[in-house]
Structures are given as structure tokens and as C-alpha cells.
N, CA, C and O atoms as CSV, one atom per row, in Angstrom:
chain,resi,resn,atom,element,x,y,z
A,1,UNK,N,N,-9.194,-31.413,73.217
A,1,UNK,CA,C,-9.766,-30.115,73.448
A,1,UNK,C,C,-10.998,-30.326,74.320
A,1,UNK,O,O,-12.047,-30.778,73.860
A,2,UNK,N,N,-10.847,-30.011,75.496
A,2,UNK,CA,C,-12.048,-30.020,76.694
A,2,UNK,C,C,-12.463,-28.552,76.917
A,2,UNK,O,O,-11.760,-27.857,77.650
A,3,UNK,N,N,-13.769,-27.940,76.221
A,3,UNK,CA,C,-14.351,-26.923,77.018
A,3,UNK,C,C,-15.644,-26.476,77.803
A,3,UNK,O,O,-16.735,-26.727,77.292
A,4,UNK,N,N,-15.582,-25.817,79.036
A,4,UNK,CA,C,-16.606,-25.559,79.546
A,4,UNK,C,C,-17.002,-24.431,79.751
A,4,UNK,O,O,-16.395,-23.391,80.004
A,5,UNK,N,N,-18.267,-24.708,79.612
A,5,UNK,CA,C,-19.609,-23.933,78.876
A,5,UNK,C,C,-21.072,-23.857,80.523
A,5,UNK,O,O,-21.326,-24.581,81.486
A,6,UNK,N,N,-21.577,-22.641,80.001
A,6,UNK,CA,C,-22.844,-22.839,81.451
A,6,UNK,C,C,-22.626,-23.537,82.246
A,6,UNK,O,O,-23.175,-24.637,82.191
A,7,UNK,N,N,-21.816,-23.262,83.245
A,7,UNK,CA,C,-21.192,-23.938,84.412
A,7,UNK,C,C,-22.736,-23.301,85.735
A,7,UNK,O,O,-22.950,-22.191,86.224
A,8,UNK,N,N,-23.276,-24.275,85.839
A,8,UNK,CA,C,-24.699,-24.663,86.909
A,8,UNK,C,C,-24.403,-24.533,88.304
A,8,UNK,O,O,-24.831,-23.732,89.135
A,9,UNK,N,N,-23.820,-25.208,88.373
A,9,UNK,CA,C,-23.254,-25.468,89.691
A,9,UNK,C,C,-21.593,-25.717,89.777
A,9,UNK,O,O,-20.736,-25.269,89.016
A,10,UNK,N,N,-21.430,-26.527,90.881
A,10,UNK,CA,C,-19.667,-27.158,91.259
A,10,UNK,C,C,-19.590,-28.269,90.173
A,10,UNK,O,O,-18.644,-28.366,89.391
A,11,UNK,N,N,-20.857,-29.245,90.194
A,11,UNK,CA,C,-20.585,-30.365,89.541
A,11,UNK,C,C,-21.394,-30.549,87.952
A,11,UNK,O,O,-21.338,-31.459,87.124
A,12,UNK,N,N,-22.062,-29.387,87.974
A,12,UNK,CA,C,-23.214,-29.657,86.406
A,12,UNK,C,C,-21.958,-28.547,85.447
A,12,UNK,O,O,-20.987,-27.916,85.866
A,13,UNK,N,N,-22.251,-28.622,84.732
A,13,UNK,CA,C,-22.109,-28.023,83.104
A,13,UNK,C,C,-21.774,-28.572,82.205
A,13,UNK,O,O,-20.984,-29.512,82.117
A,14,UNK,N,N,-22.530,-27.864,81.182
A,14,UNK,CA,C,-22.118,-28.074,79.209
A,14,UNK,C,C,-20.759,-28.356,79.409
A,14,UNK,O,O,-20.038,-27.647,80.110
A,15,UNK,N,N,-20.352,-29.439,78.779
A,15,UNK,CA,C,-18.421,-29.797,78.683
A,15,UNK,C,C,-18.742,-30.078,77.169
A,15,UNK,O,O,-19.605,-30.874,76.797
A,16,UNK,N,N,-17.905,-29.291,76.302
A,16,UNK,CA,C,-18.075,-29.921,74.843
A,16,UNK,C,C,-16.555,-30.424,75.053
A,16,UNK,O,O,-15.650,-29.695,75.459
A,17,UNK,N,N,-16.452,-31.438,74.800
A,17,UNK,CA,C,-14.990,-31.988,74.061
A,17,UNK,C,C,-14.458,-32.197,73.092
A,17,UNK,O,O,-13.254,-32.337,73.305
A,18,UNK,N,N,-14.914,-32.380,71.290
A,18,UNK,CA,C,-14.455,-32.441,70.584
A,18,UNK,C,C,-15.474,-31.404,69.443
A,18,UNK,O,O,-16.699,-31.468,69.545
A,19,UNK,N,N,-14.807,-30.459,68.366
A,19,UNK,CA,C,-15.597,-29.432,67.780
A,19,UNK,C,C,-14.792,-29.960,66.418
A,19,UNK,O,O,-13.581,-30.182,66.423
A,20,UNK,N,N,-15.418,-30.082,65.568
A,20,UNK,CA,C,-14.894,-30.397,64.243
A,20,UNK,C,C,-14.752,-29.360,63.237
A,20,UNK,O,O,-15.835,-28.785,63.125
A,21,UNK,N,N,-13.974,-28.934,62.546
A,21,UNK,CA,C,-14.227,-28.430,61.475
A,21,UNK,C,C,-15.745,-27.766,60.987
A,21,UNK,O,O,-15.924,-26.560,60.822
A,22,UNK,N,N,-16.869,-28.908,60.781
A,22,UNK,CA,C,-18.175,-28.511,60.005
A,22,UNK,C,C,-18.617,-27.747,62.015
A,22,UNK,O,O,-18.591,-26.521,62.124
A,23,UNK,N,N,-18.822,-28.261,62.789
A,23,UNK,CA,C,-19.484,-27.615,63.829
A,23,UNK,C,C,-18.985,-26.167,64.161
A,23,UNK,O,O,-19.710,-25.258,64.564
A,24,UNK,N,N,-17.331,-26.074,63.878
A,24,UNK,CA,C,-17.332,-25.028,64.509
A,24,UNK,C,C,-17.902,-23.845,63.164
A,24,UNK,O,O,-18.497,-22.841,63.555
A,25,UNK,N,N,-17.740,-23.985,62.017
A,25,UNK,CA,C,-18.433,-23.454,61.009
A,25,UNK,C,C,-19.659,-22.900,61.157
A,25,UNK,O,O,-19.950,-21.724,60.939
A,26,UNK,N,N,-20.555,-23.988,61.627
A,26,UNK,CA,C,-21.773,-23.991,61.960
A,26,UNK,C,C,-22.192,-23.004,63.260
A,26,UNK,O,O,-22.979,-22.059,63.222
A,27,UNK,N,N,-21.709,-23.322,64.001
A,27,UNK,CA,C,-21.255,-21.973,65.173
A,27,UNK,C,C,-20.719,-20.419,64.374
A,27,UNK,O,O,-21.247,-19.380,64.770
A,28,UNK,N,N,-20.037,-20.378,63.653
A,28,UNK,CA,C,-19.641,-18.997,63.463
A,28,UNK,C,C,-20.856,-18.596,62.537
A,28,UNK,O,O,-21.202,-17.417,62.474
A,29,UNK,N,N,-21.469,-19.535,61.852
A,29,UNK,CA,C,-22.296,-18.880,60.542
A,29,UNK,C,C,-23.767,-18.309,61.774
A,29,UNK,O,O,-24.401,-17.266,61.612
A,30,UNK,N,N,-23.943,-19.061,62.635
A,30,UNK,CA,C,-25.123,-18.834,63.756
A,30,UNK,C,C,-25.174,-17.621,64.262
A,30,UNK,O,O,-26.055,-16.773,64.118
A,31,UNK,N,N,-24.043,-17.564,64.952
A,31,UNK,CA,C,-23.358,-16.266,65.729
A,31,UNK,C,C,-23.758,-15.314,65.151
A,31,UNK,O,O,-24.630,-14.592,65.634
A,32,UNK,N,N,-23.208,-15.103,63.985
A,32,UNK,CA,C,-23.290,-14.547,62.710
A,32,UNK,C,C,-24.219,-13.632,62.443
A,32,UNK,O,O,-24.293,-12.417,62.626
A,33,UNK,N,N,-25.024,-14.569,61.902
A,33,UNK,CA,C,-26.584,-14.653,61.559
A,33,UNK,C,C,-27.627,-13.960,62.736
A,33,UNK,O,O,-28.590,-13.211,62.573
A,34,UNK,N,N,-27.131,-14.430,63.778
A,34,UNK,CA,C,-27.729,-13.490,65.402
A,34,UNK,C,C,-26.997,-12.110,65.758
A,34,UNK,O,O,-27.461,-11.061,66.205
A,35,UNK,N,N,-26.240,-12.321,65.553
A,35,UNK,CA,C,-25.761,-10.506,65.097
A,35,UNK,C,C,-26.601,-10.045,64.741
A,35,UNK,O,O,-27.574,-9.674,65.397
A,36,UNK,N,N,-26.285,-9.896,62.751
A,36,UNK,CA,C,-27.304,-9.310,62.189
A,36,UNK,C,C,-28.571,-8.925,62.553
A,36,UNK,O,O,-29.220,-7.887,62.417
A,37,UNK,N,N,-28.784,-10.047,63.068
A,37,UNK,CA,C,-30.746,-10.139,63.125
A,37,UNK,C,C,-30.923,-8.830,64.610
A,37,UNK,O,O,-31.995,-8.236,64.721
A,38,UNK,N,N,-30.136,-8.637,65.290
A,38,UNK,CA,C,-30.249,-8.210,66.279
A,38,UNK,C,C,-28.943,-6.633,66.321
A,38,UNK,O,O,-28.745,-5.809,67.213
A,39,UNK,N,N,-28.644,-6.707,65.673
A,39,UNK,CA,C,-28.154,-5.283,64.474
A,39,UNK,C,C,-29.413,-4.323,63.984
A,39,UNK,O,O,-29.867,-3.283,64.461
A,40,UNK,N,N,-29.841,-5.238,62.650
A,40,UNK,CA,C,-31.324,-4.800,62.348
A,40,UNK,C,C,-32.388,-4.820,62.993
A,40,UNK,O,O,-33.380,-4.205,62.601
A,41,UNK,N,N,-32.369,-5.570,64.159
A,41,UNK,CA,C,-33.968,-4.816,65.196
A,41,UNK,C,C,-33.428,-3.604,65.551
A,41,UNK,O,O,-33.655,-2.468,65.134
A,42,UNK,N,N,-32.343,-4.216,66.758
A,42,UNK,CA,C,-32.172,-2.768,67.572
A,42,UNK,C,C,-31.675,-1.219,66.960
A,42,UNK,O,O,-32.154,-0.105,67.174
A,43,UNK,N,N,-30.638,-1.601,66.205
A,43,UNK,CA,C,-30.382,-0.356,65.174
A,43,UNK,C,C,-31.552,0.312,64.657
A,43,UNK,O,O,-31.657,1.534,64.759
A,44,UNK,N,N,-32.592,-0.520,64.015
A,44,UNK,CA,C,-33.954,0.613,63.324
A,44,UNK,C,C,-34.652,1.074,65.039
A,44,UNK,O,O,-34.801,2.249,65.375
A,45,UNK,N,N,-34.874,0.322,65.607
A,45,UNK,CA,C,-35.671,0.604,66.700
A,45,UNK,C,C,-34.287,1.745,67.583
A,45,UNK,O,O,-34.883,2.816,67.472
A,46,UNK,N,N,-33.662,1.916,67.922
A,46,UNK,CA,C,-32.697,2.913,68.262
A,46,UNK,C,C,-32.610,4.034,67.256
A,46,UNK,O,O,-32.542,5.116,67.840
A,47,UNK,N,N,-32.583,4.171,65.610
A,47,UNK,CA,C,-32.620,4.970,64.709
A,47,UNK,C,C,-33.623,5.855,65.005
A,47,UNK,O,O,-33.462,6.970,65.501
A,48,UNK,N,N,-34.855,5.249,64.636
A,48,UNK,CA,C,-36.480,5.601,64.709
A,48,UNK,C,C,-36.290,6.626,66.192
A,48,UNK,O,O,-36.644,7.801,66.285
A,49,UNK,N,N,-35.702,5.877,67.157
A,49,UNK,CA,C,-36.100,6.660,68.408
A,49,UNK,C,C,-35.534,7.858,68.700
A,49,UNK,O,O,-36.088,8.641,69.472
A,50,UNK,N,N,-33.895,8.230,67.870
A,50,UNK,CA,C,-33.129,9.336,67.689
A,50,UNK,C,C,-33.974,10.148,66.956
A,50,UNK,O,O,-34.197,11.251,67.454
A,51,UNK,N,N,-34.609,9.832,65.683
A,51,UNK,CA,C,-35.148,10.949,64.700
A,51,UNK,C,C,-36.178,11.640,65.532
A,51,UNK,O,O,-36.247,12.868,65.499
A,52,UNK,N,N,-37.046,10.876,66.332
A,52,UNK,CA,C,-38.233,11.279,67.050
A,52,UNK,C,C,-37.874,12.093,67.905
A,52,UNK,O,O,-38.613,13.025,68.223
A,53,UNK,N,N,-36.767,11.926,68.408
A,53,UNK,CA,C,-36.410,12.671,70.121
A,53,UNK,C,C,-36.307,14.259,70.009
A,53,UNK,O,O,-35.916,14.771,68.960
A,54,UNK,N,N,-36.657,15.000,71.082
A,54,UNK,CA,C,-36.501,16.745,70.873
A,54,UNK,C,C,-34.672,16.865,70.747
A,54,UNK,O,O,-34.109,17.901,70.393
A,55,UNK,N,N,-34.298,16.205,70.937
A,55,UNK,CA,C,-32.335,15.936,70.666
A,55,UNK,C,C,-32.238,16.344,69.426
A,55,UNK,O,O,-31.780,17.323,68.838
A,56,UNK,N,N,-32.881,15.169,69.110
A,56,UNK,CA,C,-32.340,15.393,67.473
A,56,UNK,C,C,-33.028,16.519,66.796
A,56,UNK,O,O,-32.479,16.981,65.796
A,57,UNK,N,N,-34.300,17.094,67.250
A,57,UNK,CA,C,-35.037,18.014,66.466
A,57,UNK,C,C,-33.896,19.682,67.185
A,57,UNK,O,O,-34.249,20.808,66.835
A,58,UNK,N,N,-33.220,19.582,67.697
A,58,UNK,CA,C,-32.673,20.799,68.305
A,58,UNK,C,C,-31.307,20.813,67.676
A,58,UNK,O,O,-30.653,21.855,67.652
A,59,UNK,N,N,-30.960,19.946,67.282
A,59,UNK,CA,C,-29.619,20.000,66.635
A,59,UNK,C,C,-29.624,20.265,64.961
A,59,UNK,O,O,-28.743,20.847,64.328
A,60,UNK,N,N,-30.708,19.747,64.498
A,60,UNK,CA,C,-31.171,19.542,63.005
A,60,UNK,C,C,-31.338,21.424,62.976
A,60,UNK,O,O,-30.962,22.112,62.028
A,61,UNK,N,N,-32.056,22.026,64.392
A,61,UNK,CA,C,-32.893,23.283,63.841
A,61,UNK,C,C,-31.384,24.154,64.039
A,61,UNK,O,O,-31.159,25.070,63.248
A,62,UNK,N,N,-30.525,23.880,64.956
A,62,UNK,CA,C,-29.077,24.385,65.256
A,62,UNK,C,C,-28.337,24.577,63.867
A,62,UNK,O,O,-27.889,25.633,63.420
A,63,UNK,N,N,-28.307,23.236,63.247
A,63,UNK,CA,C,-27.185,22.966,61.666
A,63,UNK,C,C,-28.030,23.803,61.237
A,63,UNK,O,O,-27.363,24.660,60.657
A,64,UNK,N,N,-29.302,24.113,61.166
A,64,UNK,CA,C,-29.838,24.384,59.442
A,64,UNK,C,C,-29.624,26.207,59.634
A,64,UNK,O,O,-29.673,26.959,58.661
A,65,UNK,N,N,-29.394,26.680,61.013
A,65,UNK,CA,C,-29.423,28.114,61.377
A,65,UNK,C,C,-28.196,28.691,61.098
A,65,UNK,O,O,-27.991,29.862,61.416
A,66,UNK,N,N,-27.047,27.778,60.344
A,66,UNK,CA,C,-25.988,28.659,59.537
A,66,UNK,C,C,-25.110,28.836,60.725
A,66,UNK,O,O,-24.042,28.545,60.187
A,67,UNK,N,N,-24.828,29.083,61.850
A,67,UNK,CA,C,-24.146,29.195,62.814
A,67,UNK,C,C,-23.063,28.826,62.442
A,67,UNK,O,O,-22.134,29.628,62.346
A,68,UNK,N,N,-22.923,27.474,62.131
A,68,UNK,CA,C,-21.798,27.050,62.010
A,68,UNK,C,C,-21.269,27.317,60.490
A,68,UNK,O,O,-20.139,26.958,60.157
């Protein structure tokens, strides 16, 4: 198993060749883990910025006016 990775140039790049069992583990739990972490920034920081916006205050005053 030969793969390449950040290819630099014609002649540079990351070549991993052999991934074991525990590494590639170790890779998915990372991945993972950087999701999340970047789930929970941007999601609250995107949340926060919907509640604040005149968007959301025009739709909230729309639902609560029975219209629908």
C-alpha cells in the first residue's frame, strides 16, 4: 500500500507506505476529535450569530403573530 499525500512539487511529497491497524485508528480517532472541536466552535459562533441577526428577530416576530 503506497500513498500520496501533500504533493510539493513533481518530485517532493508525504509518501506513507505502510498504515497499520493501531495508526490508522489513531487517524480516525484524530479526525474525529477535530470535527467535533470545530463543530462546537463554529456551530455556537454561527448559532449566537443567527439569534442576534434582524433575520431571525423578523421571523420569531412573524411565528408569534398567529398568521400562520
Amino acid at each position: 500500500m503506497r500513498y500520496r499525500f501533500l504533493e510539493l512539487d513533481r518530485d517532493r511529497a508525504l509518501i506513507i507506505e505502510y498504515g497499520g491497524r493501531g495508526s490508522l485508528l489513531l487517524f480516525g480517532a484524530a479526525a474525529g476529535f477535530a470535527y467535533w472541536v470545530v463543530d462546537k466552535t463554529l456551530g455556537e459562533t454561527f448559532k449566537q450569530a443567527w439569534v442576534e441577526s434582524e433575520a431571525h428577530s423578523r421571523l420569531k416576530d412573524f411565528l408569534k403573530s398567529g398568521v400562520l
